[in-house]
NUVEXKOL-351842 format. One record per residue (C-alpha): residue number from 1; chain; y, z, x. Coordinates in steps of 0.1 Angstrom, whole numbers. Example, Ala and Ser with C-alpha at 12.3 -4.5 7.8 and 13.67 -1.06 7.14 Angstrom:
BEGIN
<node seq="1" mol="A" v="-45" w="78" u="123"/>
<node seq="2" mol="A" v="-11" w="71" u="137"/>
***
This chain:
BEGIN
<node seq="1" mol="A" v="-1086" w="210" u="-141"/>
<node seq="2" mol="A" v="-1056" w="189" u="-129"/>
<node seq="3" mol="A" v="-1056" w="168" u="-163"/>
<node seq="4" mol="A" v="-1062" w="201" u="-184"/>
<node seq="5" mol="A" v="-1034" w="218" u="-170"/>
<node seq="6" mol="A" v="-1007" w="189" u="-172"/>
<node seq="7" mol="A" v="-1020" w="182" u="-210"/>
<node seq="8" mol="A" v="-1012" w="219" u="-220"/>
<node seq="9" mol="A" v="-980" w="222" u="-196"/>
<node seq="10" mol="A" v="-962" w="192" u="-214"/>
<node seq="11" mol="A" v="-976" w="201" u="-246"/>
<node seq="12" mol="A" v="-963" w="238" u="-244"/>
<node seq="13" mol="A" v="-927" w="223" u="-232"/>
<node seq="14" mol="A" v="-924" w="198" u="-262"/>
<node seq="15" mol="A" v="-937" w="219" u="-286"/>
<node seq="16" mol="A" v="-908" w="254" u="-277"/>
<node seq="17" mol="A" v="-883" w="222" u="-272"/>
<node seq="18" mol="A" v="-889" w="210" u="-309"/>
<node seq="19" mol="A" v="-894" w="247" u="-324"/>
<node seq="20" mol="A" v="-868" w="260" u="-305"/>
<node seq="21" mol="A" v="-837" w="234" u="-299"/>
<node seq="22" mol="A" v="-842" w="208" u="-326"/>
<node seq="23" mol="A" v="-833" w="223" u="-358"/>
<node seq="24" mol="A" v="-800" w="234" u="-342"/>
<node seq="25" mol="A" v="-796" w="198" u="-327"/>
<node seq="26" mol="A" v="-806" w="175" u="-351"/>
<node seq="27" mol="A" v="-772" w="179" u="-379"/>
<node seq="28" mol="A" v="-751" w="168" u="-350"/>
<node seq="29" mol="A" v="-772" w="141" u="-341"/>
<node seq="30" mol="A" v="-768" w="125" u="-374"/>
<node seq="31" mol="A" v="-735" w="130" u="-374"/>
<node seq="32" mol="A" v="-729" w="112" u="-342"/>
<node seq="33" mol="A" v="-753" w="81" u="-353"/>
<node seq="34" mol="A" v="-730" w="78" u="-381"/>
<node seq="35" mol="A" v="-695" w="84" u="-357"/>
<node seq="36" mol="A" v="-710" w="60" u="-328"/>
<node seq="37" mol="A" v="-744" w="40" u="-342"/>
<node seq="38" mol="A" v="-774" w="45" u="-327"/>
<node seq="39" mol="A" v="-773" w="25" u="-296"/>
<node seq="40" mol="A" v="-744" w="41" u="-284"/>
<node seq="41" mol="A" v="-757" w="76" u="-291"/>
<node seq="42" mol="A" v="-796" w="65" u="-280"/>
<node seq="43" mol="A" v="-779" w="51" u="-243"/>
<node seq="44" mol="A" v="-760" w="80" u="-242"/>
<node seq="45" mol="A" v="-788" w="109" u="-249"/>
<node seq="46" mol="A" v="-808" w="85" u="-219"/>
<node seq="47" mol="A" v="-782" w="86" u="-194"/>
<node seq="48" mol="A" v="-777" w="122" u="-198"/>
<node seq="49" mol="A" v="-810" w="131" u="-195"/>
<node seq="50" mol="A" v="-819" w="105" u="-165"/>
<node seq="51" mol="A" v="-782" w="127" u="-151"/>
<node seq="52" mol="A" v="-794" w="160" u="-151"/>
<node seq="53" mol="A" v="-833" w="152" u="-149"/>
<node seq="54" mol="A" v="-832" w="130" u="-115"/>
<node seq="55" mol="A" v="-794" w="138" u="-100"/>
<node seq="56" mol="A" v="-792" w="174" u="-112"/>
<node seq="57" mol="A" v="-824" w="189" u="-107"/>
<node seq="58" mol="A" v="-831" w="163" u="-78"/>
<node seq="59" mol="A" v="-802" w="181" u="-56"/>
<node seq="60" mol="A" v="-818" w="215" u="-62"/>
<node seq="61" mol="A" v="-854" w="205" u="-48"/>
<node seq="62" mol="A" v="-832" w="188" u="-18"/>
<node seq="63" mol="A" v="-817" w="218" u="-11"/>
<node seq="64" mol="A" v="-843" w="238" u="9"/>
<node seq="65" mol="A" v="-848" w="207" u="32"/>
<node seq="66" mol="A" v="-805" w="203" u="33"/>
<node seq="67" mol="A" v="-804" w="240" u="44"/>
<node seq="68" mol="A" v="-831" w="237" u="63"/>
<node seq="69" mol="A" v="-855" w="262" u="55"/>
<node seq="70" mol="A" v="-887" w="270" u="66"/>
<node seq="71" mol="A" v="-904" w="290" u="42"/>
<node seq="72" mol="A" v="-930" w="269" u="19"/>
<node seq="73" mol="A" v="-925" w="237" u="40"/>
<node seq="74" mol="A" v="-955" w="213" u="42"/>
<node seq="75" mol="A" v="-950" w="192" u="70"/>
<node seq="76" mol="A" v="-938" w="218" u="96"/>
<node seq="77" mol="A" v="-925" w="197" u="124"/>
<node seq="78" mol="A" v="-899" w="174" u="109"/>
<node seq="79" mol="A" v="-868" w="177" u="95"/>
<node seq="80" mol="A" v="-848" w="157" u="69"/>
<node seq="81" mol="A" v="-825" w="139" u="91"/>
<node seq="82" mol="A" v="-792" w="134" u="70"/>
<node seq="83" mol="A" v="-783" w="105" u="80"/>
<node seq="84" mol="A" v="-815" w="90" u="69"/>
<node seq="85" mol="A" v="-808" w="107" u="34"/>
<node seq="86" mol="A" v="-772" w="89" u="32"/>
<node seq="87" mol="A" v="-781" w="54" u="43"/>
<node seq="88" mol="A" v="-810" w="57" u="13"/>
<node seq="89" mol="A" v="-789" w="59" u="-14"/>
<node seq="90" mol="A" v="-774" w="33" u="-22"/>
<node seq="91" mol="A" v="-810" w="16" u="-32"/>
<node seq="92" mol="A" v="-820" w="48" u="-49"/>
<node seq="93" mol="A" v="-784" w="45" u="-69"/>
<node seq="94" mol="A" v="-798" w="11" u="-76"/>
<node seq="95" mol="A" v="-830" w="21" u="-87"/>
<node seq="96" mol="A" v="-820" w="47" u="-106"/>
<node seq="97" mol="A" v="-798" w="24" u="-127"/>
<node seq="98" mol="A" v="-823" w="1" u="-133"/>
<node seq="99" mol="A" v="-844" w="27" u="-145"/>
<node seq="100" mol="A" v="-824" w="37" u="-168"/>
<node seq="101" mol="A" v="-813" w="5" u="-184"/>
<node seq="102" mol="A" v="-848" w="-2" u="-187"/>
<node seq="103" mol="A" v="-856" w="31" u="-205"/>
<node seq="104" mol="A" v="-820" w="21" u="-227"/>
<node seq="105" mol="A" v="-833" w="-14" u="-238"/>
<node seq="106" mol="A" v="-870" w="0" u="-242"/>
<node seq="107" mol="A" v="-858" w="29" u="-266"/>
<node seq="108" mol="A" v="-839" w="6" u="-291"/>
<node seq="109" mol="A" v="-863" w="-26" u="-289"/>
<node seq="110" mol="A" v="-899" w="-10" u="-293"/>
<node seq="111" mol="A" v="-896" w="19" u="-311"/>
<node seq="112" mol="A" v="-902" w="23" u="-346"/>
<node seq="113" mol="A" v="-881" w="32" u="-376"/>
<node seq="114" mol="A" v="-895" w="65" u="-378"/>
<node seq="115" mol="A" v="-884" w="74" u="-339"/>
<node seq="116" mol="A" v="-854" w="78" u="-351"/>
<node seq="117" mol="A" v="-853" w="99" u="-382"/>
<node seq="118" mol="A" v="-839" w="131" u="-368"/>
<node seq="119" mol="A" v="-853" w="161" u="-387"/>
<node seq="120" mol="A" v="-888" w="149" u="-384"/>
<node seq="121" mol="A" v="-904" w="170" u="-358"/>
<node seq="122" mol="A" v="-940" w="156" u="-348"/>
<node seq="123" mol="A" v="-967" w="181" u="-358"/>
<node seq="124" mol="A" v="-989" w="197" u="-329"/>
<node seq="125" mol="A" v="-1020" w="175" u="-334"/>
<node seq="126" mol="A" v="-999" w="144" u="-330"/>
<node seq="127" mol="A" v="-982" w="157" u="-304"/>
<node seq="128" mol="A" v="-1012" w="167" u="-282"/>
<node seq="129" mol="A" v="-1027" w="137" u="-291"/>
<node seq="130" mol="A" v="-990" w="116" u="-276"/>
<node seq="131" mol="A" v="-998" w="138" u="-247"/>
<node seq="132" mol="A" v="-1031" w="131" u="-232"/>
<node seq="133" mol="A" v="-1027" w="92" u="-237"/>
<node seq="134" mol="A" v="-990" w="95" u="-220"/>
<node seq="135" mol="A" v="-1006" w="112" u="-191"/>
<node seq="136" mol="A" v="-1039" w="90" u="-190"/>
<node seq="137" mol="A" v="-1023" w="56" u="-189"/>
<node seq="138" mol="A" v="-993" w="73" u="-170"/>
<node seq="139" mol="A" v="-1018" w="82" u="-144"/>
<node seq="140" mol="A" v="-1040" w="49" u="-145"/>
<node seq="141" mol="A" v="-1015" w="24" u="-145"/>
<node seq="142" mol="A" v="-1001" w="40" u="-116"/>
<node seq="143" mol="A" v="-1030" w="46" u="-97"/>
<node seq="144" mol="A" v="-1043" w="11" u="-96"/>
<node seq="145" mol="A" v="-1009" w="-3" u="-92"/>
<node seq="146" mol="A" v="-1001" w="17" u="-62"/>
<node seq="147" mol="A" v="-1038" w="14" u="-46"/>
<node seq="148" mol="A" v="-1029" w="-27" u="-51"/>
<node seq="149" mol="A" v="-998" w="-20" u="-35"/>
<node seq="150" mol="A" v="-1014" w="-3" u="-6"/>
<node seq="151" mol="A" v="-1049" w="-29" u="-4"/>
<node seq="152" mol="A" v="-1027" w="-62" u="-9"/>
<node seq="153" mol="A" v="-1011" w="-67" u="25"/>
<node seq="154" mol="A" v="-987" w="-93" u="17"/>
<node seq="155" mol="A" v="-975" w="-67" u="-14"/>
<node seq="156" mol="A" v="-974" w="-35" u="13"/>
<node seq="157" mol="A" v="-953" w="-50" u="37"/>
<node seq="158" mol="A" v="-929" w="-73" u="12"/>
<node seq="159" mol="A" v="-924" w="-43" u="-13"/>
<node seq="160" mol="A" v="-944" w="-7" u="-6"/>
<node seq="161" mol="A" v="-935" w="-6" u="33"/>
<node seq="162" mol="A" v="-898" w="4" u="23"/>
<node seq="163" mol="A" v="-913" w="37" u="3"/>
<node seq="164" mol="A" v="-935" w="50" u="33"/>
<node seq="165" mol="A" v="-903" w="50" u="61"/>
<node seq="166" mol="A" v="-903" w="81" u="49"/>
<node seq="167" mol="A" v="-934" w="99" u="58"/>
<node seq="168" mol="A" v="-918" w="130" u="53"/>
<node seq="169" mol="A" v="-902" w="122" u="20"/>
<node seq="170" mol="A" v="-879" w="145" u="-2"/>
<node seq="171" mol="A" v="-872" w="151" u="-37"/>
<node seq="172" mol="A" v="-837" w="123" u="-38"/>
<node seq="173" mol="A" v="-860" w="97" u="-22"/>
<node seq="174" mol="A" v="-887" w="94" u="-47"/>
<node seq="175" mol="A" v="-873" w="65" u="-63"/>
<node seq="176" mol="A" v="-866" w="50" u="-27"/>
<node seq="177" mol="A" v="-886" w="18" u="-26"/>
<node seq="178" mol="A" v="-884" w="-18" u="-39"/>
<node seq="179" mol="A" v="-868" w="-28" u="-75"/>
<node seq="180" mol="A" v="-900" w="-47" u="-79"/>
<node seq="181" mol="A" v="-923" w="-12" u="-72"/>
<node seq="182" mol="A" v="-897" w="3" u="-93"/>
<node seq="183" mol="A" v="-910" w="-14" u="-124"/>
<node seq="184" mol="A" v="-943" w="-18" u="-119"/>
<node seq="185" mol="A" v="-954" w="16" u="-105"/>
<node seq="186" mol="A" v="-924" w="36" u="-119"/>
<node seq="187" mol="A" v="-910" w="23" u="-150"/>
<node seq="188" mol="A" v="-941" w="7" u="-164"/>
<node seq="189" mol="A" v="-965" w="39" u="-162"/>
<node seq="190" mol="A" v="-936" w="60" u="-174"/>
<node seq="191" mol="A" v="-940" w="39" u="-206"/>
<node seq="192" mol="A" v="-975" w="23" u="-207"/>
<node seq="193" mol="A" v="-987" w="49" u="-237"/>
<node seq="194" mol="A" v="-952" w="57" u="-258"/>
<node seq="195" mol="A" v="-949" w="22" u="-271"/>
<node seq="196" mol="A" v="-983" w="17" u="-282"/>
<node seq="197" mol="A" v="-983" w="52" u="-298"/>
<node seq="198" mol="A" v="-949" w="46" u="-317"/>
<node seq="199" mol="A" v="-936" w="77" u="-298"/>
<node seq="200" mol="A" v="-911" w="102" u="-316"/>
<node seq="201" mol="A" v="-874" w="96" u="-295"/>
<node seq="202" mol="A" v="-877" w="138" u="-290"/>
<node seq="203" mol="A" v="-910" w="137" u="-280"/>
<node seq="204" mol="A" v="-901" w="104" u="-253"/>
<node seq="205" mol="A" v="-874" w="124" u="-236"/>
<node seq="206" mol="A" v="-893" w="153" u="-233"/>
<node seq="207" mol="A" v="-918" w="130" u="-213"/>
<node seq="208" mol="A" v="-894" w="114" u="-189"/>
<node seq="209" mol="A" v="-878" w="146" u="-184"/>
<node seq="210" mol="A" v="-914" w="161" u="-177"/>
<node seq="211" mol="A" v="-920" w="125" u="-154"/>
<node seq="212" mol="A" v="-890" w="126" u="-135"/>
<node seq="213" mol="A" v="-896" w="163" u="-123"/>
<node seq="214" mol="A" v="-930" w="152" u="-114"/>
<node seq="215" mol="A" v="-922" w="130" u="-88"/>
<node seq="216" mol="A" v="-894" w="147" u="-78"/>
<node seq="217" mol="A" v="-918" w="177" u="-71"/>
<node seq="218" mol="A" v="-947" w="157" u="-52"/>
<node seq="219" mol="A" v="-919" w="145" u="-31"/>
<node seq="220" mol="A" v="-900" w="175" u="-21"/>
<node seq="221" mol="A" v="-918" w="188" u="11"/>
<node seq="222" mol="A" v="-921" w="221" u="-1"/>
<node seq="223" mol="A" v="-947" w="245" u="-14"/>
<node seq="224" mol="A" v="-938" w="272" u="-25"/>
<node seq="225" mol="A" v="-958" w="300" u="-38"/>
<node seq="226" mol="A" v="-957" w="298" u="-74"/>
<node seq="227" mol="A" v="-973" w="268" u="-70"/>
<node seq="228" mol="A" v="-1003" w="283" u="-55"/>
<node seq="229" mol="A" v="-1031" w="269" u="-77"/>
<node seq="230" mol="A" v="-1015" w="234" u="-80"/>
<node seq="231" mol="A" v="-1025" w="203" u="-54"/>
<node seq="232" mol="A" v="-990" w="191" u="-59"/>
<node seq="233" mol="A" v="-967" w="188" u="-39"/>
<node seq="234" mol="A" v="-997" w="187" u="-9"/>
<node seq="235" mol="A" v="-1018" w="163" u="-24"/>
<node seq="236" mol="A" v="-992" w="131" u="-21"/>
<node seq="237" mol="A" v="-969" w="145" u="7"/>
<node seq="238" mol="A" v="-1003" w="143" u="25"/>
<node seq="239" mol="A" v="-1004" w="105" u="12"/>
<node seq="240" mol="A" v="-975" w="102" u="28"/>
<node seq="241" mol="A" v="-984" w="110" u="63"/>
<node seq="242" mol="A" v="-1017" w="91" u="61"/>
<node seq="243" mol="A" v="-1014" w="59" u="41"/>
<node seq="244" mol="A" v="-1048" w="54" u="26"/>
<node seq="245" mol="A" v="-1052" w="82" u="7"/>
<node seq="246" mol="A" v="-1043" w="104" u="-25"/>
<node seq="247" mol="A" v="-1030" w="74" u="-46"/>
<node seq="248" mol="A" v="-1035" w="91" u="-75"/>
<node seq="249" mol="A" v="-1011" w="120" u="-92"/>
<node seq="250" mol="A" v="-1038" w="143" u="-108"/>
<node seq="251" mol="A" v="-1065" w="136" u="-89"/>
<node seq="252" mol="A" v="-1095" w="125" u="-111"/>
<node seq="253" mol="A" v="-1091" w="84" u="-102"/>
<node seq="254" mol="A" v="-1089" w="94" u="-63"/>
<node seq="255" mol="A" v="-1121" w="117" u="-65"/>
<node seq="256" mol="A" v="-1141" w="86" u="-88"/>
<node seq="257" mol="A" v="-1130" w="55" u="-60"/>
<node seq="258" mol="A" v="-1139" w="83" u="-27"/>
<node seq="259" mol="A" v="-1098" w="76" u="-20"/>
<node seq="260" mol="A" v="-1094" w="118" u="-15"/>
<node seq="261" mol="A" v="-1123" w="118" u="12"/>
<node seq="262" mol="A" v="-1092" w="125" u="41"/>
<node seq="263" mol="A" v="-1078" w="150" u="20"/>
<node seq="264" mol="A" v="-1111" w="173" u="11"/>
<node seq="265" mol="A" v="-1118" w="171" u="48"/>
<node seq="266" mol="A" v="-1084" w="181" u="55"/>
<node seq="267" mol="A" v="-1082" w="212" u="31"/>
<node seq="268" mol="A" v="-1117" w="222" u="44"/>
<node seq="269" mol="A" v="-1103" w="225" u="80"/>
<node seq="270" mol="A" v="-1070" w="242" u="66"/>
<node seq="271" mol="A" v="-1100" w="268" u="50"/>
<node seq="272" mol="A" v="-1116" w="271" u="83"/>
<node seq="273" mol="A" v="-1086" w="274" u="107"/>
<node seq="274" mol="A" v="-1076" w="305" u="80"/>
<node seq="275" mol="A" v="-1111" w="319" u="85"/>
<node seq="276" mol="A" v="-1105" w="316" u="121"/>
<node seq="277" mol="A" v="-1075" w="331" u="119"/>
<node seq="278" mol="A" v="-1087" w="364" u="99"/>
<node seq="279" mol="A" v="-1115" w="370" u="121"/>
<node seq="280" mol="A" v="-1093" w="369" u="152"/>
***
């Protein structure tokens, strides 16, 4: 379910991406390999993307909780207090730059020749096959890390504590936590199946755009209504307001280890009180 319908979501988003922009794009990317080199051009394609991906569309998913709305919002009785917000980012500036230089130095130093040959576009059986091991390790890596992060207590309160002080999180403080977490249950996931799979540089920044509005999404605080049919942004907002649940972000590793136990018997009351609620 979950799994099924991230595979085809990314897939559908690379593949109009590469049928759609790259033909037009890839003359002048040539052209500016040969103007600036390619590490120039390959750092600056990241930091734009990490720009508009994290700061850009991380300000629009903030802006119902700024504004304060009501409508869609899953944790009813708090508010985003502003100051809070403020005093946050400096670290999330931090982490955000870390991530980036990370992605910078990972792009030049472990991708292969062929990465970089511009009017090469993937074909859709390569690409669906990129996708699901992106997604799989993406999702494994993370899940263990952050249930280690969660079981260890020395690691919780050194490193993962900082995440959850906000219960209520939103999308700017996703990346709100410890350097340290920042690698190993970020950064590393984000990349645990592109190396290994000599991932096409189109096909990577189409992932860590997809990525990056992920977790921007599961932190945001809102539902709203055209995400009906989707556990996300419920499913780890819930995680955090209790802690020891939902570690997962699709769902599968959570319902295999019992670690979504809280949450079924929290959606099953929500079913109930609605029942209630019509009858009345």
């Amino acid at each position: 379910g979950h799994l099924a319908a991230s595979v085809m979501g990314l897939l559908l988003v690379e593949k109009l991406c590469m049928e759609l922009l790259l033909p037009t794009w890839a003359p002048a990317l040539e052209a500016l390999e040969a103007t600036v080199g390619r590490a120039r051009l390959v750092a600056s394609i990241a930091m734009l993307f990490s720009v508009v991906g994290f700061w850009g569309v991380g300000t629009l998913f903030a802006l119902p909780a700024l504004l304060r709305v009501e409508r869609g919002k899953i944790q009813i009785n708090h508010s985003l207090n502003i100051g809070a917000l403020l005093r946050a980012m400096p670290l999330v500036v931090v982490n955000f730059l870390l991530g980036t230089a990370t992605l910078i130095v990972a792009l030049l130093t472990s991708l292969p020749e062929q990465a970089f040959e511009w009017r090469a576009q993937p074909g859709t059986g390569r690409l669906a096959r990129d996708v699901v091991v992106w997604i799989l390790v993406a999702d494994v890596v993370f899940f263990y890390v952050h249930h280690w992060l969660h079981r260890n207590k020395t690691m919780y309160a050194m490193v993962h504590k900082l995440h959850h002080s906000w219960s209520a999180p939103v999308s700017l403080v996703a990346i709100y936590c410890h350097p340290f977490e920042m690698l190993v249950s970020n950064v590393i996931p984000l990349f645990g199946g592109t190396i290994p799979m000599a991932t096409h540089l189109y096909m990577l920044i189409g992932w860590i755009v997809f990525a990056v509005l992920g977790t921007q999404t599961h932190h945001c605080g809102y539902h709203w209504p055209w995400m009906a049919h989707d556990h996300q942004p419920s499913f780890h907002d819930f995680h955090h307001q209790k802690f020891t649940c939902n570690f997962g972000n699709i769902t599968w590793l959570d319902k295999l280890h019992g670690t979504d136990k809280m949450w079924k018997e929290h959606c099953a009351a929500q079913k109930e009180a609605k029942k209630a609620g019509k009858a009345a």
